[in-house]
C-alpha positions in Angstrom: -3.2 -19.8 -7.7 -6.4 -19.4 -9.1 -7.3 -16.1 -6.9 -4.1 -14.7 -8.7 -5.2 -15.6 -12.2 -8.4 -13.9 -11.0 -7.2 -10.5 -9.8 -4.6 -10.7 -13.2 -7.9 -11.3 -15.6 -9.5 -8.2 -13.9 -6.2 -6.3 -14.0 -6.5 -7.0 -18.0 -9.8 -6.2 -18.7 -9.6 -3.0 -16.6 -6.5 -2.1 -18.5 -9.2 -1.5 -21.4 -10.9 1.2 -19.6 -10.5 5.1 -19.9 -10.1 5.5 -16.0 -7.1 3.2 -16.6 -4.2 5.0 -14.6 -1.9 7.9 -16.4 1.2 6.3 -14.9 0.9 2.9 -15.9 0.4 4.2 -19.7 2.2 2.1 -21.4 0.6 -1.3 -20.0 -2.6 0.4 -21.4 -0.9 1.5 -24.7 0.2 -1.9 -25.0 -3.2 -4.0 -24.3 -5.2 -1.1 -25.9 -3.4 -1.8 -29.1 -4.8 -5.3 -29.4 -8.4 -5.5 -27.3 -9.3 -8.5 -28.7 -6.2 -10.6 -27.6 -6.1 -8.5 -24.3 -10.4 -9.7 -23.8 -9.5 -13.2 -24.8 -6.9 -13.4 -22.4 -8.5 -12.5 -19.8 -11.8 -14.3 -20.2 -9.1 -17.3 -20.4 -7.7 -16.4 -17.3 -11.3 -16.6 -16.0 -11.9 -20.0 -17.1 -8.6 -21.5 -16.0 -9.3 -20.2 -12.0 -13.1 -21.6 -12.4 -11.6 -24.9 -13.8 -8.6 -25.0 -11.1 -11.6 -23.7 -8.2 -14.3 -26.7 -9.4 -11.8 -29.3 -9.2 -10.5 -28.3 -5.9 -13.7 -27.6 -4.3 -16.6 -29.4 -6.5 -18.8 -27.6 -8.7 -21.0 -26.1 -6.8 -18.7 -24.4 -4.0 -15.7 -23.6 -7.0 -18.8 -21.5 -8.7 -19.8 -19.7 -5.3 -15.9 -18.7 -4.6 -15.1 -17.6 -8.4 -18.3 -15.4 -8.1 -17.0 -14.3 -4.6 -13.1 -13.8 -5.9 -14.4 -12.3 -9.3 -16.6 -9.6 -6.9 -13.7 -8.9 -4.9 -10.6 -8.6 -7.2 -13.4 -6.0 -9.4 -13.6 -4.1 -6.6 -10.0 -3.6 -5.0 -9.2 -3.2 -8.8 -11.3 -0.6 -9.3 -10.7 1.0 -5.5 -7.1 0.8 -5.8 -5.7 1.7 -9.3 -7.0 5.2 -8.9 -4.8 5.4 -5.8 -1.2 6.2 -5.1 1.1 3.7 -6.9 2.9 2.7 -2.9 -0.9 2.2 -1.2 -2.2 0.5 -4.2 0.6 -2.0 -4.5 0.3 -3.0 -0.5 -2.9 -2.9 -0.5 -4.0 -5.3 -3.2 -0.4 -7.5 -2.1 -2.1 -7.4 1.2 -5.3 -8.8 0.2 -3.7 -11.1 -2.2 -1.9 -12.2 0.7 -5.1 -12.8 2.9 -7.2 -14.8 0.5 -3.8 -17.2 -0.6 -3.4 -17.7 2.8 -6.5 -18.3 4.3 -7.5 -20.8 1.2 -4.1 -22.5 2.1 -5.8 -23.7 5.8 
């Protein structure tokens, strides 16, 4: 859960940018309109999967995966938005998919 909450914070804060894609314009309209509810949101979003991470794993090892997750849902944000919608969407569901999963064993 708290990978999701993760890639959703970096979906938000992304949402802020000018290389935001043209077809999902009126998300960005939307959380353009109020930035500072759309940052605190996702910063919030941030703490909750650090808080949800730490207790399930310690301190120590919930920092070094939030740093890990944080790297990695920037990334594939950043990689895959730009892309076709169909690719982006199984993309990121497929690496969504991967990290649930393999955190579940």
């Amino acid at each position: 859960m708290a990978i999701v909450l993760i890639f959703l914070g970096c979906f938000l804060l992304y949402a802020k940018s000018k290389h935001f894609p043209k077809r999902m314009e009126h998300w960005a309209l939307q959380l353009k309109s109020k930035p500072v509810r759309t940052r605190i949101f996702g910063y919030t979003l941030f703490v909750a999967s650090f808080t949800i991470l730490s207790l399930q794993f310690g301190f120590a090892t919930g920092i070094v995966i939030f740093i890990m997750a944080v790297l990695l849902a920037l990334s594939l944000t950043i990689m895959l938005l730009p892309l076709h919608r169909k690719y982006a969407y199984i993309l990121a569901g497929l690496s969504v998919l991967v990290i649930v999963v393999e955190n579940m064993l």
